[in-house]
PAKOL-630757 format. One record per residue (C-alpha): x, y negated, z. Coordinates in pm, whole numbers, padded with zeros to 5 digits, always signed. Each point is the difference from the previous one (the first is absolute). Layout:
<tidrens>
XYZ;...
</tidrens>
This chain:
<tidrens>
+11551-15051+11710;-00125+00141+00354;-00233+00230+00057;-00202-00128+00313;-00119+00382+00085;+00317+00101+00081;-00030-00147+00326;-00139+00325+00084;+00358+00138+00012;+00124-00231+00309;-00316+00073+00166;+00058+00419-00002;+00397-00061+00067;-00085-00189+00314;-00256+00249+00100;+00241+00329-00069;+00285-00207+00224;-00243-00024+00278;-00129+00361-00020;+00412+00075-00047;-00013-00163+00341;-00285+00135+00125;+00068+00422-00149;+00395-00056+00236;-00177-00013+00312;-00253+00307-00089;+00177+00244-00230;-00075+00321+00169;-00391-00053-00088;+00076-00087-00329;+00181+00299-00045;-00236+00226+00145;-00289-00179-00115;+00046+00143-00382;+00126+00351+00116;-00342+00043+00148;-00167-00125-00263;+00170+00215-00278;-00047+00296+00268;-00367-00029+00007;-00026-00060-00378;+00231+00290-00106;-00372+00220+00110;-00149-00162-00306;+00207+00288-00218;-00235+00257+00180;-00265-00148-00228;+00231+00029-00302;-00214+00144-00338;+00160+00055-00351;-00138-00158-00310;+00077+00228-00322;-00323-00073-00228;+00168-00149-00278;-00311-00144-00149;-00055-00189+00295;+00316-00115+00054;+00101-00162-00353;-00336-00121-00139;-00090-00367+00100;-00276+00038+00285;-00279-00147-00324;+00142+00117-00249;-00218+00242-00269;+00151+00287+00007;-00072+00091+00377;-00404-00048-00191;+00098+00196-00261;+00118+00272+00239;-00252-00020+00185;-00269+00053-00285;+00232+00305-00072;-00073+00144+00348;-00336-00011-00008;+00011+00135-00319;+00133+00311+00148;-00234+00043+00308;+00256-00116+00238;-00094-00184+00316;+00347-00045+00129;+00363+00108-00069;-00048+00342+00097;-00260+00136-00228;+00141-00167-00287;+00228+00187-00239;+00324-00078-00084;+00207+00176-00221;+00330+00143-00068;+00214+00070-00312;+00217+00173-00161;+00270-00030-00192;+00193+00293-00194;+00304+00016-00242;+00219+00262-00181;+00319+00129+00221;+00168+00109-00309;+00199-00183-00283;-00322-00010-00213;-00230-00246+00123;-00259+00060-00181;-00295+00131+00194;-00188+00100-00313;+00051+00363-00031;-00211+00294+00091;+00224+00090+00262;-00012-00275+00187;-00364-00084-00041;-00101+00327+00092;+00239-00071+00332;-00221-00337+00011;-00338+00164-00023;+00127+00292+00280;+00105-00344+00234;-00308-00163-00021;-00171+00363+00011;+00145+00088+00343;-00074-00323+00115;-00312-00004-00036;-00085+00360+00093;+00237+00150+00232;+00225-00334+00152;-00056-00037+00411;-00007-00260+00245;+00073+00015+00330;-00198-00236+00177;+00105+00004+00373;+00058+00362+00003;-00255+00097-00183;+00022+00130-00386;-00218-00162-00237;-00048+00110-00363;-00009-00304-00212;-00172+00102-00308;-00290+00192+00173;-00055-00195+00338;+00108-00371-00069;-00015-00027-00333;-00371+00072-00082;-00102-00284+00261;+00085-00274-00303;-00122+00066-00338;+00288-00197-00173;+00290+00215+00218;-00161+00323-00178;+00091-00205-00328;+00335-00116+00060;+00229+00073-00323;-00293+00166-00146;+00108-00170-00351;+00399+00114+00022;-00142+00350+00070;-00219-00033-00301;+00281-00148-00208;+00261+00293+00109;-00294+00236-00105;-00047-00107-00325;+00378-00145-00167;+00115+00346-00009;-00353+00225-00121;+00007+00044-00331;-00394+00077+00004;-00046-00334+00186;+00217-00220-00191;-00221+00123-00342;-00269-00097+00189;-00149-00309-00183;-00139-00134+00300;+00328-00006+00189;+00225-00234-00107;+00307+00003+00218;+00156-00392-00085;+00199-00221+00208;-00139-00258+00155;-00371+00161-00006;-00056+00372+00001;-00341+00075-00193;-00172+00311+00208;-00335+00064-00137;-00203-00287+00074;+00239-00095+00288;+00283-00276-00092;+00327+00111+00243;+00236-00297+00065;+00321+00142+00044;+00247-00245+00114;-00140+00037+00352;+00188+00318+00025;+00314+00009-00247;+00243-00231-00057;+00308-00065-00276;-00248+00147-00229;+00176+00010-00393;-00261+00077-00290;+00037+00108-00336;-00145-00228-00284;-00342+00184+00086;+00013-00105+00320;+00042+00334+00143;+00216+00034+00333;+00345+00122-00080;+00189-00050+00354;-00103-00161+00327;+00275+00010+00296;-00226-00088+00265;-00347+00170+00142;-00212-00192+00277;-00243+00197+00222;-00246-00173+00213;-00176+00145+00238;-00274-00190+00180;-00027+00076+00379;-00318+00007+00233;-00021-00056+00354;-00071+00369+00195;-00229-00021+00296;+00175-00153+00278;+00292-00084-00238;+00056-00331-00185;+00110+00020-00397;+00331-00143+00100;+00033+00234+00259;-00086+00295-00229;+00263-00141-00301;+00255-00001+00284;-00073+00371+00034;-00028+00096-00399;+00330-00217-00043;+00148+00221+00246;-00116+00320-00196;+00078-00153-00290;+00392-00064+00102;+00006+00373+00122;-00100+00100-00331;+00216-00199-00232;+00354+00201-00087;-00176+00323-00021;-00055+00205-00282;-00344-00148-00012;+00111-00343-00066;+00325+00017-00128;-00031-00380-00143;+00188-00307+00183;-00257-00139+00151;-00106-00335+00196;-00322-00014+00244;-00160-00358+00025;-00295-00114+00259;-00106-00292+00211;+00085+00226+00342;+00370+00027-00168;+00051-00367-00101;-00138-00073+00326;+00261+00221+00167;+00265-00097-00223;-00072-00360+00075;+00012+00036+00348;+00359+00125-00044;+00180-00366-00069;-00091-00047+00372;+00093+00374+00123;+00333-00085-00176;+00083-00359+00134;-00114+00081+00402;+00338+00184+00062;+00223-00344-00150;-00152-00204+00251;+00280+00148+00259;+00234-00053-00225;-00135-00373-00079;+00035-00069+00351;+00278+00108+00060;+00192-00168-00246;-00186-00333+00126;+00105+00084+00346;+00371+00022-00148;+00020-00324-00171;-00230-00190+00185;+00276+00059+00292;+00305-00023-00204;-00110-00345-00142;-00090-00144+00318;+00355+00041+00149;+00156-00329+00068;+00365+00001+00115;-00015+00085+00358;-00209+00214+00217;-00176-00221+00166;-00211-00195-00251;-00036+00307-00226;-00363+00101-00009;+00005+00429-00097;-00283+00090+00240;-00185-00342-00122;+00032+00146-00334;-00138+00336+00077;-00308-00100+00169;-00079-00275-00288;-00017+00320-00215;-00229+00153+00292;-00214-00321-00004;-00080+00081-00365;-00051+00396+00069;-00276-00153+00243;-00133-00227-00222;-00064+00350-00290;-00163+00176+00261;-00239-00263+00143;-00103-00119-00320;-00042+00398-00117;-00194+00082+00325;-00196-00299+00002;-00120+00029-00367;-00045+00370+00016;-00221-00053+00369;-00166-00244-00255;-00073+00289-00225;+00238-00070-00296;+00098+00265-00186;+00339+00105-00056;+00160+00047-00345;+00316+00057-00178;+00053-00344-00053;+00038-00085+00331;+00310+00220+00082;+00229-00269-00140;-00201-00197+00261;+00290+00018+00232;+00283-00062-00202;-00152-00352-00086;-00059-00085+00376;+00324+00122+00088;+00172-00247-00245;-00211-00311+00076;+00022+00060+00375;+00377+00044-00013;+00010-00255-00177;-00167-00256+00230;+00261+00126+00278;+00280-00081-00163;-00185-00387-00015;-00101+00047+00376;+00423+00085+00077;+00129-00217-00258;-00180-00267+00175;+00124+00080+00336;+00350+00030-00128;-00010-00354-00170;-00039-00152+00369;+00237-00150+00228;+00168+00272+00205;+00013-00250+00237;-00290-00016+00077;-00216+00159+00292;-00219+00309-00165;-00329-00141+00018;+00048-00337-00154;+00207+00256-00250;-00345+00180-00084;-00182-00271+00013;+00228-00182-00252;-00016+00392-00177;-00404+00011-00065;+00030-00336-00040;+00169+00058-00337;-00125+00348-00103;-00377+00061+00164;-00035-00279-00245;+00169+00187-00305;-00134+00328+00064;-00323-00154+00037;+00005-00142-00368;+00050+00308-00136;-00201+00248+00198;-00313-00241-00105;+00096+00005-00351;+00042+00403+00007;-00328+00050+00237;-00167-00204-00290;+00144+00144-00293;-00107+00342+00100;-00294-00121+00151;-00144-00129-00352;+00107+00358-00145;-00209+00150+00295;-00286-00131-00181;+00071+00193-00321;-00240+00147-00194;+00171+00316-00020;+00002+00209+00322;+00361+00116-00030;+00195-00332-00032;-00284-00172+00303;+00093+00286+00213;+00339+00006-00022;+00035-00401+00005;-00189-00002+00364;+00251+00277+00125;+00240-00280-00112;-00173-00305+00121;-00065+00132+00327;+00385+00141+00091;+00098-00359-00148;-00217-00132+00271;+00112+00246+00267;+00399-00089-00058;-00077-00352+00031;-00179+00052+00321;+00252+00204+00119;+00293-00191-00091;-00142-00296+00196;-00063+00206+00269;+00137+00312+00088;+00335-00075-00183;+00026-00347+00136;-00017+00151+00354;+00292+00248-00101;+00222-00321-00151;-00024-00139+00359;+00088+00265+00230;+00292+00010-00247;+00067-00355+00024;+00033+00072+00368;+00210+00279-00002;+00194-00249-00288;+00025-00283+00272;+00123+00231+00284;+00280+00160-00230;-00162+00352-00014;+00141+00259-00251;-00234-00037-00333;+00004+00428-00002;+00084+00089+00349;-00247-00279+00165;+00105+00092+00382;+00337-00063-00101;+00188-00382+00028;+00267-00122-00222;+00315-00170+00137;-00005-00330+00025;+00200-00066-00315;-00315+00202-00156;-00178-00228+00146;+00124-00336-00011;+00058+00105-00435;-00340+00055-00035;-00110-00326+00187;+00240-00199-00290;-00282-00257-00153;+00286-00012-00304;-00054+00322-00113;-00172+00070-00287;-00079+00339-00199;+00187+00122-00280;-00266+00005-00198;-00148-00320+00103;+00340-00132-00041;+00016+00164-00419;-00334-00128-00082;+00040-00352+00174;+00351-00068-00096;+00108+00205-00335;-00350+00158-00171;-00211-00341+00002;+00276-00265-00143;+00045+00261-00257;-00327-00017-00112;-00027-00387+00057;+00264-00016-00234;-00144-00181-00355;+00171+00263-00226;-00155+00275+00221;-00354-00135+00029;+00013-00022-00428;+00099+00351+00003;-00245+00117+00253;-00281-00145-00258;+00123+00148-00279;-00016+00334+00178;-00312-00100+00124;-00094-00081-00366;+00036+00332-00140;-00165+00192+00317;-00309-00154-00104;+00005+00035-00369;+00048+00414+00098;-00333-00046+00259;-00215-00097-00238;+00125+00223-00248;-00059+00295+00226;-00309-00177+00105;-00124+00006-00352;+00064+00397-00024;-00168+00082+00312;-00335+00145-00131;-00328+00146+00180;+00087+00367-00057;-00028+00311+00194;+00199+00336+00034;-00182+00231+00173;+00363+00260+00055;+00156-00325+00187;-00270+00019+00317;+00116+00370+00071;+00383+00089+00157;+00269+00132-00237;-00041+00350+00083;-00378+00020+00010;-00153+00259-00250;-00237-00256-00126;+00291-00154-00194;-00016+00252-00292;-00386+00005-00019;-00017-00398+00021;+00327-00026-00287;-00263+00229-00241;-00288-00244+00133;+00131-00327-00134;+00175+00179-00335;-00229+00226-00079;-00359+00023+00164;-00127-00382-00027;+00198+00004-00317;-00144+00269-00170;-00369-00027+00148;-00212-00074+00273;-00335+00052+00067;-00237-00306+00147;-00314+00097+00160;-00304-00251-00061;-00250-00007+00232;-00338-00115-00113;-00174-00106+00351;-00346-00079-00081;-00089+00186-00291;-00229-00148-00279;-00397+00137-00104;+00174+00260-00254;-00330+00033-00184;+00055-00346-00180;+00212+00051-00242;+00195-00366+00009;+00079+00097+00361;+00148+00304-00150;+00169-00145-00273;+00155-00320+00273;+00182+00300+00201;+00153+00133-00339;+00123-00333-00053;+00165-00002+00369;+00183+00263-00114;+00078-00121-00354;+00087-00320+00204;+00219+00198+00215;+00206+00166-00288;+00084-00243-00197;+00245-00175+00273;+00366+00019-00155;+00072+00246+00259;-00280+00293-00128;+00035+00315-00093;-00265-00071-00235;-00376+00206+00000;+00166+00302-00049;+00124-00032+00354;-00348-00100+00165;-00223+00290+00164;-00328-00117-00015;-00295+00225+00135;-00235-00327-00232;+00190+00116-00292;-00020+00344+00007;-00361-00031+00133;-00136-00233-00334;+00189+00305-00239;-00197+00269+00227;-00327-00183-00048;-00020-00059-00397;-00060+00347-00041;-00366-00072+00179;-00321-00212-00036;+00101-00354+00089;-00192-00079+00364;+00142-00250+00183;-00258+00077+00243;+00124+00324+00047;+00371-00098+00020;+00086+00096+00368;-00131+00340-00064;+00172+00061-00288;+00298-00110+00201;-00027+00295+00247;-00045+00211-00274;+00292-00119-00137;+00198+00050+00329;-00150+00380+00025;+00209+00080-00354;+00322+00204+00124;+00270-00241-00182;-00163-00323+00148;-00070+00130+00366;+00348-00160+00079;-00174-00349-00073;-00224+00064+00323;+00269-00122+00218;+00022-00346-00190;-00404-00095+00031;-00155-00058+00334;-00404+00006-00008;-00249-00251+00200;-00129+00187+00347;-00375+00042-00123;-00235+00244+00137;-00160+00061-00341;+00276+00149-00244;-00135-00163-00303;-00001-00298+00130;+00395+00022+00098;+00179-00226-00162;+00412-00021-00069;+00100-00239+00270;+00383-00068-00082;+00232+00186-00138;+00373+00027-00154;+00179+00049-00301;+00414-00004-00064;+00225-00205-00268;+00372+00043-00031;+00275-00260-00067;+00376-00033-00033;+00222-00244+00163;+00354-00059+00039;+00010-00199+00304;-00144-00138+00299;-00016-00351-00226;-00219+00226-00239;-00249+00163+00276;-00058-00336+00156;-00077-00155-00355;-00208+00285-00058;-00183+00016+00316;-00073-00358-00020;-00218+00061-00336;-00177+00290+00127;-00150-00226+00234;-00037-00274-00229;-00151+00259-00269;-00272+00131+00309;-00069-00349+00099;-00234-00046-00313;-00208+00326+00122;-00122-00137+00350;-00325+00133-00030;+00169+00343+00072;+00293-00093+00225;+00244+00203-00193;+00339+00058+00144;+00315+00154-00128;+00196+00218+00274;+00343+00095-00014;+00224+00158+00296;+00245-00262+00006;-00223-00309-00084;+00086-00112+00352;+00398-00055-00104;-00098-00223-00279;-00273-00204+00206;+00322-00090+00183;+00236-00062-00288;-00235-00299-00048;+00040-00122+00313;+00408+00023+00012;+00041-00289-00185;-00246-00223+00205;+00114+00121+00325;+00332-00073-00053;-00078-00307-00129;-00189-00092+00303;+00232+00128+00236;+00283-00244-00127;-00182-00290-00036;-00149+00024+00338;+00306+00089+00128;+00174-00351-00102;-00353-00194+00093;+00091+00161+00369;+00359-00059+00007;-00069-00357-00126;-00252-00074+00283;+00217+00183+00226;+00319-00195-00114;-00225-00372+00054;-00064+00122+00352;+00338+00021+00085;+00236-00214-00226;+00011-00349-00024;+00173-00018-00306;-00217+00060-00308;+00311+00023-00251;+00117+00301+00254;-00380+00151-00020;+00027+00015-00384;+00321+00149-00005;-00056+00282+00229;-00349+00073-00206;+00238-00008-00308;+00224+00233+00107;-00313+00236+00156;-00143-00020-00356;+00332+00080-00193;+00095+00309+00232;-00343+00145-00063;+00004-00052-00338;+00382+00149+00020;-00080+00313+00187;-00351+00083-00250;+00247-00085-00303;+00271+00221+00104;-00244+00223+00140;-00116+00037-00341;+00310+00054-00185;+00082+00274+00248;-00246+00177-00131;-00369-00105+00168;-00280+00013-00095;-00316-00228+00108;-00134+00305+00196;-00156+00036+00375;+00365+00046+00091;+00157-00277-00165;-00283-00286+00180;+00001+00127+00307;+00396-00015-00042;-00033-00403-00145;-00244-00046+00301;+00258+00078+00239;+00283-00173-00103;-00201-00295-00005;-00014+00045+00322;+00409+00089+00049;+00095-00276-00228;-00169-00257+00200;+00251+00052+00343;+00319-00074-00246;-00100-00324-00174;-00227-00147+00338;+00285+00039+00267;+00267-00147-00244;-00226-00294-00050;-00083-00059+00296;+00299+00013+00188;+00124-00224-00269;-00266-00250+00104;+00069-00008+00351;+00362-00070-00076;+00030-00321+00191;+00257-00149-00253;-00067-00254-00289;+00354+00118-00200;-00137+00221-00208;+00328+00194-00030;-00052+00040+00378;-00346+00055+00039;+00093+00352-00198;+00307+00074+00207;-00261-00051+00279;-00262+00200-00121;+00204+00280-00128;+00220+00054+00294;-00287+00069+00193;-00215+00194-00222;+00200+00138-00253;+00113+00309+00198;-00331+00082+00130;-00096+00017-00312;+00236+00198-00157;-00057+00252+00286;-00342+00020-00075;+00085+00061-00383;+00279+00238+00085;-00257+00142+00264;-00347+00058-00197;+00314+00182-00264;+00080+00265+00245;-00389+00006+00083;-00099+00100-00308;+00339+00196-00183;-00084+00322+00167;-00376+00016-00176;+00206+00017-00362;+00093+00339+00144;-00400+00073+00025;-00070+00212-00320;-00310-00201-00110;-00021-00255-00269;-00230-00202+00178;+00191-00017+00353;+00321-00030-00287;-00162-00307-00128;-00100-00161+00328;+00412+00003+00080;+00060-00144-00285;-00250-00342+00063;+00165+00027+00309;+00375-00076-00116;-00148-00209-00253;-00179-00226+00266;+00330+00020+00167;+00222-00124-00272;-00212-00275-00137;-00038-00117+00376;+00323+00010+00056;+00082-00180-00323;-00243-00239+00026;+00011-00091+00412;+00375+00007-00050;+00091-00181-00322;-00292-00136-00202;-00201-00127+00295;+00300-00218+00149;+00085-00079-00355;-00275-00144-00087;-00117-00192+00323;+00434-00145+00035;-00056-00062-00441;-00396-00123-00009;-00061-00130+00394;+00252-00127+00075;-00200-00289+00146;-00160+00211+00260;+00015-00202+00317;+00167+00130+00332;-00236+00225+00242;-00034-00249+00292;-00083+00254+00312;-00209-00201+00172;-00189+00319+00164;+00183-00012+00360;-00314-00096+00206;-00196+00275+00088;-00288+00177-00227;-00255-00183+00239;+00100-00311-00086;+00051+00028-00355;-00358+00135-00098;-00072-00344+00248;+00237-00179-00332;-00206+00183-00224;-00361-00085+00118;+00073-00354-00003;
</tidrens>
């Protein structure tokens, strides 16, 4: 059965042999042409600009929690990112064999710490000192509170006259302080009790300190200072703890380091691509050889990074970490497409004058590079339009150096592979190109008989092997059990994410984020809900709704339970039994309320309505916190899910439930999905792609089988290698979509414009000519990408690793299964009848009629 669209193929084959025709007489302004044009481009990096804000980058561009973060800014009073706090923590543990922080010793070294802190600690601020207690501190209410309960807790566990105290009751998880309920497990961690729930041992403390912006100075800019203090302080004798330091400026910083550590391997990549590239284009003599060919095709695809890097930063696209592997991707695609663009050349008649030779050349690949620069450009191009900023930025950086090598290739390239076709003709030296060979030089490379050796392996000793009916049965088998493994790795590979994996090996983050996921969300977390539009608090069923928000709120699975909740509401209704009930009266009784010294710290939580009259103010929103426990990202996702669900039955008071890292699981929801998405979009393309330019339907299945089983390969043995659905792990599926897609397309279509009907033949054909290219490019993309497992980040670590995956299962697939199964199942497939040697002009004349 024929597929009438693929007429489109003979169409673009005529067209490239006539521009083959047409690029021989003009090469110099093809080759300067692009040099310009990357020259001018290259300016576009003067308009380069980093991206670091986490919470932009991984949230979907609608998603909630960039709301819900937003609500928690204005909360604050900030207007933009550089009045608004951040904050910075703190972690401490015992040096000594006894980990137990519990004694008086070491809490009285604790309370000193946070003492100094505080009090006395300095910031240097471009030159200039800054105390942080009295000058930066007091400009945010909540900083002059931070680890006000530890302090209180250290205080009273060791005071006899406090513990007797019966209004102090010091129990794990809630610390009873007078009328004040103290949730511990925001500060200490692998807590033990006693059967009276008193706290027998804890092994970790956490500090927080929250962190204003200073006059001129953002709140990032002035953790980067205290951090810096902080550091200078640690190992003394007034913190003689291990410690760990954690804060968005850090992660940030730490972050950025996958790309500070890969920049320096790009040498090295290209070098080694340099190396090979030359050694595998080597042909027996020195005449035909193509070594400076070689080295400029890896040029072209250095050209083709920085054009599409200054064109999308002169755009005003960010640059992020992601993008550093940018190049290596290029690098391999591009090279590969020049080992197509010589292969091509080399698989014409010697004999032949050099510009019916590159005619006959871009006859045969502009075609086959064409197929699958569309398909990549497309691929990536859907991703662009991700919801999540990360993966759409770093799929244009893709797309558009995709479209730059192809451009190139057919252009600048092109122009290159004729002036060496006429320094080839004359009987120039293929290294030293003023120098002539002898005649016998000469005269061997002119021989139409000769053939390659490894055009002569895979022709005449690799494809009957594989034609062989014993062979082909084994080849399925193998085949057989390669996909029962993908899908069982497929069926492991969960949404998860582990926040230690995005930093470098040696980054000091790695301690603090191993306590995060074992300890801190483990043991307790506080959620902040944010009540936007507060109700008339002088009915009482508008008062009794918002208790049952937060009764709502704690019964989830994950709660800490009541005892966990601080609730101004709460406290407020105990505070007001002891007067007339005057519901009337209630916002004055409030502020009375607020003016009692243990319940001033509430003020910070309530924000009033801007009225001129102060009786008539009213509380206009206002927050409250609950903790929870989770386990895993699986867990926070679940949980954050029926938050919302919970404050979507209390519309009337647009109540939202903040948490730091809400952001990460707004985008473990979407993992799934845009993976999903990508794939099947991917196959549509390739499919429509495919129908454009082969005839054969039965070959158009095939090739979108195999695309589908090496995807499906690389995520399953991605998976069993130890991913994780993360950000790392799609943006890693995304592009070998795209890298898996130039093994299985020029395989199937070189088979299809094999112009023999044996199929036994018809594979000899197609593999003689395309078989070694392709290897190259496997062997090639290899070397690209072999030096990044020396990179000492798990996420650069795990981007090599899709890489050699993509590289085995298209190797295994474009040079086993995919003949395999087209000599086994299509064997049918009629003969390529090359009926494209009129010129473009008149075929799109054929076409029209």
């Amino acid at each position: 059965m024929l597929n009438p669209f693929g007429v489109l193929q003979d169409f673009l084959a005529s067209c490239f042999y006539d521009y083959g025709l047409f690029i021989s007489r003009h090469p110099k302004a093809f080759a300067l042409g692009p040099l310009i044009l990357t020259s001018i481009l290259a300016f576009g990096a003067l308009n380069v600009r980093m991206e670091d804000d986490l919470r932009f980058l991984y949230s979907p561009e609608h998603s909630r929690s960039r709301l819900e973060y937003q609500i928690h800014k204005n909360f604050s009073g900030a207007t933009s990112n550089r009045n608004f706090s951040s904050f910075v923590s703190v972690t401490l543990e015992s040096l000594d064999g006894d980990k137990n922080l519990l004694t008086k010793e070491k809490c009285a070294l604790i309370r000193r710490l946070n003492k100094y802190i505080m009090e006395n600690l300095t910031l240097t601020l471009d030159g200039n000192e800054v105390n942080f207690g009295k000058d930066i501190c007091p400009l945010l209410k909540q900083c002059t509170f931070s680890n006000l309960i530890a302090d209180i807790f250290f205080d009273s566990v060791f005071s006899k006259q406090t513990r007797e105290n019966p209004r102090i009751k010091v129990e794990y998880p809630t610390m009873t302080f007078f009328e004040n309920k103290l949730f511990l497990p925001t500060h200490l961690y692998g807590v033990r009790t006693d059967d009276k729930n008193s706290i027998k041992y804890m092994d970790m403390v956490h500090l927080i300190y929250n962190v204003p912006s200073y006059r001129s100075y953002s709140s990032e800019e002035v953790s980067t200072a205290f951090t810096e203090s902080l550091k200078e302080l640690f190992g003394t004798e007034l913190a003689p703890f291990k410690s760990s330091l954690f804060s968005l400026p850090i992660l940030k910083e730490e972050m950025q380091k996958n790309a500070t550590y890969t920049i320096p391997f790009i040498s090295l990549t290209i070098l080694l691509l340099v190396s090979f590239t030359v050694g595998s284009c080597m042909t027996g003599d020195w005449i035909t050889s193509k070594p400076i060919e070689a080295m400029i095709g890896v040029l072209t695809s250095s050209m083709a990074i920085v054009s599409a890097g200054g064109i999308l930063f002169a755009l005003g696209e960010p640059f992020i970490y992601q993008v550093t592997v940018m190049p290596f991707i290029a690098l391999a695609i591009g090279v590969d497409d020049v080992y197509v663009m010589l292969g091509a050349w080399q698989d014409t008649r010697r004999t032949l004058p050099p510009e019916k030779r590159m005619a006959l050349a871009l006859e045969e690949a502009g075609s086959a590079i064409s197929v699958t620069s569309i398909t990549s450009i497309l691929s990536f191009g859907i991703g662009s339009f991700s919801s999540t900023p990360a993966i759409s930025i770093f799929c244009k950086f893709i797309m558009v150096a995709v479209a730059f090598d192809w451009f190139y290739q057919l252009t600048f390239f092109a122009a290159v592979m004729v002036l060496g076709a006429r320094r080839e003709a004359a009987g120039y030296h293929c290294i030293f190109v003023w120098k002539r060979c002898d005649k016998v030089e000469r005269e061997k490379a002119k021989s139409s008989d000769t053939a390659s050796p490894s055009k002569h392996f895979f022709s005449n000793i690799f494809a009957p092997i594989i034609c062989n009916p014993v062979t082909r049965i084994l080849i399925i088998i193998v085949y057989g059990v390669y996909i029962l493994l993908a899908f069982y790795g497929c069926s492991q590979l969960e949404p998860n994410l582990t926040p230690s994996r995005l930093v470098v090996d040696d980054s000091p983050l790695v301690h603090y984020l191993h306590l995060a996921e074992n300890k801190i969300w483990a043991e307790g977390l506080i959620g902040r809900v944010y009540v936007n539009k507060a109700p008339d608090l002088r009915d009482p069923k508008q008062n009794d709704r918002l208790l049952s928000l937060a009764a709502d709120l704690e019964s989830t699975p994950y709660s800490m339970g009541p005892n966990s909740t601080s609730f101004w509401l709460r406290e407020f209704n105990g505070y007001r039994q002891y007067f007339a009930e005057d519901n009337e009266r209630i916002y004055s009784t409030l502020k009375s309320f607020l003016m009692v010294s243990f319940n001033n710290h509430w003020e910070s939580d309530i924000q009033w309505s801007n009225h001129t009259n102060e009786e008539e103010q009213r509380v206009e929103k206002f927050v409250f916190t609950t903790a929870f426990k989770i386990e895993n990202w699986n867990m926070r996702t679940a949980l954050l899910l029926m938050w919302r669900n919970i404050t979507s039955h209390y519309p009337e008071i647009e109540a939202f439930v903040f948490d730091e890292n809400n952001f990460y699981s707004d985008q473990m929801l979407e993992l799934q999905t845009t993976t999903l998405q990508s794939l099947g979009t991917a196959i549509l393309i390739l499919i429509a792609v495919c129908i454009l330019f082969v005839a054969e339907s039965s070959i158009v299945f095939w090739v979108t089988f195999s695309l589908v089983s090496m995807d499906i390969g690389t995520a399953g043995f991605l998976s069993l290698w130890g991913a994780d659905l993360d950000p790392t792990t799609v943006v890693n599926i995304l592009m070998s979509i795209g890298q898996c897609i130039d093994f299985a397309t020029h395989v199937g279509y070189r088979i299809y414009r094999s112009e023999f009907a044996d199929p036994n033949d018809r594979i000899r054909d197609a593999l003689g000519a395309i078989a070694w290219p392709v290897l190259q490019a496997g062997s090639s993309t290899l070397l690209a990408i072999v030096v990044m497992i020396l990179v000492p980040s798990n996420a650069v670590r795990m981007f090599a690793r899709t890489s050699v995956l993509v590289v085995a299962t298209g190797l295994f697939h474009g040079l086993l299964v995919l003949p395999v199964v087209i000599r086994t199942f299509a064997s049918h497939a009629k003969a390529h009848d090359p009926n494209h040697r009129s010129h473009c002009s008149s075929m799109a004349n054929m076409g029209s009629r």
